[in-house]
N, C-alpha and C positions, 0 to 999 in steps of 0.2 A: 520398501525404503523406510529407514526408522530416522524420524527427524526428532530429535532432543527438545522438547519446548523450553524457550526464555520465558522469561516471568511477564510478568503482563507487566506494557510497558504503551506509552506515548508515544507519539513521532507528529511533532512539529511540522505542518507544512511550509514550506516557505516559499507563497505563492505569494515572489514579491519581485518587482521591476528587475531588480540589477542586485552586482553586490553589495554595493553601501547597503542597502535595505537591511539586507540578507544579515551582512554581518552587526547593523545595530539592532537587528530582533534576538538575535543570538546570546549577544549582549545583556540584553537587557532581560532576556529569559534567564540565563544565568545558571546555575546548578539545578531549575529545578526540573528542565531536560537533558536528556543526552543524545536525543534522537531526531533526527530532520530529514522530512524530503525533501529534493530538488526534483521538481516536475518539469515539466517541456519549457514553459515560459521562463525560467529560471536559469533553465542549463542553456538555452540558446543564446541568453542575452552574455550570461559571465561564466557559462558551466565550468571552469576548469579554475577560474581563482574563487569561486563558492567553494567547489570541494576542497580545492587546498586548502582554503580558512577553515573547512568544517573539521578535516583532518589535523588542522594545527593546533585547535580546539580541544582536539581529543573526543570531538562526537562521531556517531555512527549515522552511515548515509544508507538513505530510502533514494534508491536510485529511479522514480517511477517515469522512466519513458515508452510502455508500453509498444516496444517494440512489435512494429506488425509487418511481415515482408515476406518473400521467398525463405524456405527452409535455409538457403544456402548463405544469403545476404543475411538472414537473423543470427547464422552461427558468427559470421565475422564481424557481424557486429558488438556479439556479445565478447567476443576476445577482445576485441576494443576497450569495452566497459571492463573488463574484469581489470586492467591497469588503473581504476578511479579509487581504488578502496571500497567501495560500496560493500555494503552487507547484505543489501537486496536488491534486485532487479526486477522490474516486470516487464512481461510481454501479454500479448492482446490474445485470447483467447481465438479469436477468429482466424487467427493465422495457421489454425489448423495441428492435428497431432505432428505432424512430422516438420512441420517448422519447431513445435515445442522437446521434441526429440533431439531437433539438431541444435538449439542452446543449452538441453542440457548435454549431449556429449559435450560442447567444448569445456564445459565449467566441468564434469569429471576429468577429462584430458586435461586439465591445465591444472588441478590439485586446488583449485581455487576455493575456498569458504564462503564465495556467496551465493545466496539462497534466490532460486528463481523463484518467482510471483506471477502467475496467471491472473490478469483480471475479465470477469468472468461476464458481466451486463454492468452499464457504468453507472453506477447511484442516481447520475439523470438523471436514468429512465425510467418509464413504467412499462405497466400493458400497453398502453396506446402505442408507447412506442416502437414496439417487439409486431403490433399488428401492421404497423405500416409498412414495416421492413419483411415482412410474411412469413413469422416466426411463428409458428403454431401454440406451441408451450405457452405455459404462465410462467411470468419472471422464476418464480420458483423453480420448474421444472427445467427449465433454461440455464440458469445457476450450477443449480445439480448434476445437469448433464456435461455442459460446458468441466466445471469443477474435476470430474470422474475423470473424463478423457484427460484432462491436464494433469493428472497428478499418476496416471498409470503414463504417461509420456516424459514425466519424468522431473515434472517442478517440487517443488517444495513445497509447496502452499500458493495460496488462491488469497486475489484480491476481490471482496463481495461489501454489499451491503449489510450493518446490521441485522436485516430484515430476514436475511438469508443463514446466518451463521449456524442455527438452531438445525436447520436442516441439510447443510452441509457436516457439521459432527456427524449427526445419525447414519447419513452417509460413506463416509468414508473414517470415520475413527479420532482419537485422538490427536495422531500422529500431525498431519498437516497444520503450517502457520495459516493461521487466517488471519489475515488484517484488515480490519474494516475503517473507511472513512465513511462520508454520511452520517459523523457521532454526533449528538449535538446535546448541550445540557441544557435541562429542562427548564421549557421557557425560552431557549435562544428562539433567533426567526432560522427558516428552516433555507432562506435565499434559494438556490436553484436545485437544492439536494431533494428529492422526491421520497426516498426511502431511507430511514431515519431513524435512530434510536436512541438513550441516553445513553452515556459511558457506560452505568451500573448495569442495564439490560444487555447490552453488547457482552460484556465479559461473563454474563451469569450464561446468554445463550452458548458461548464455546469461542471469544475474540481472543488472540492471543498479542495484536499488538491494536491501538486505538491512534486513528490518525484524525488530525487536529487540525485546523487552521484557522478561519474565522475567530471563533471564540475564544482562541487562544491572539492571536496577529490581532483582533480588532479590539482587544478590551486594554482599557484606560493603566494597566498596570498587567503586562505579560505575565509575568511570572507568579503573582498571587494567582491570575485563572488558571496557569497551568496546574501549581499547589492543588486549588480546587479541585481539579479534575481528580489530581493523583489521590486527595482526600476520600473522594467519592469511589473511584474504583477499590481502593483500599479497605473498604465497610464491605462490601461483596461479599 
């Protein structure tokens, strides 16, 4: 599969109550994204007048609800999703190759343009936590492995850690979107994200999209941090 890289680009999270939120970060960010997720907490409270604002907007949706379930229920579920506009999706690596088989046939079957997302160990977590759960591997080798199987099943690209991206390229090539959250610019506090990197390190290891929220959502003037960010990956 030959997937055409975008430029390296942002995506806003908008890990926010409801849509007022949603829609005055939007706002107030302004021209200097075009890119936004709606995660789980998002889409449940207002999912469907978020994306119509985000579509009326004229921005492009990180559809990230990690889909995890039977092969058969992920497929129809992802026909569901495919009527949001999203340009990405993701599902949950654990759910196994032939749950990620049968969302991508329906996204070939429907002629649809958006781009499945495997995510792969969640930024989270660490070792410790892969040993409780009685995963052998080092995060790394778990990434990688996870990674492979998703993208010969038929995704598009992998959701990973900074920490990971270096050794996913070696892996599997150019071709795959990797989009990493767990960004954070140097100096932020790191709050619950474990595996971490600055914008400029992310995009020099192989990120092709940098997801954002905190330090973009909590700083005193949106849209300059964002600028910033986009300043700093731009010097890469």
């Amino acid at each position: 599969m030959t997937v055409i890289q975008p430029e390296h680009d942002i995506i806003v999270a908008l890990d926010v109550p409801g849509a007022a939120e949603a829609k005055a970060a939007v706002k107030k960010i302004g021209d200097a994204v075009s890119f936004y997720k709606v995660g789980l907490q998002l889409f449940i409270a207002d999912g469907q007048e978020v994306l119509k604002m985000l579509r009326g907007e004229g921005k492009r949706i990180f559809l990230d609800l990690k889909l995890h379930d039977i092969p058969n229920t992920v497929g129809r579920a992802v026909a569901s999703c495919l009527d949001f506009g999203a340009e990405m999706l993701t599902l949950h690596a654990g759910g196994s190759k032939a749950m990620i088989e049968a969302a991508a046939k329906t996204v070939r079957d429907s002629g649809s343009n958006t781009k499945l997302l495997v995510v792969t160990v969640l930024t989270s977590m660490d070792q410790e936590d892969l040993d409780i759960l009685g995963v052998k591997r080092s995060v790394e080798e778990q990434v990688v492995a996870l990674g492979t199987m998703a993208i010969k099943a038929g995704a598009h690209g992998l959701v990973c850690s900074p920490r990971e991206v270096s050794a996913l390229r070696k892996a599997l090539g150019p071709a795959p979107w990797l989009v990493t959250p767990g960004v954070r610019p140097a100096g932020r506090d790191l709050a619950d994200q474990k595996r971490v990197a600055t914008p400029a390190q992310a995009i020099r290891d192989g990120a092709t999209h940098l997801v954002i929220g905190r330090p973009i959502m909590d700083a005193p003037d949106m849209r300059a941090a964002a600028l910033a960010i986009r300043e700093e990956i731009a010097g890469v």
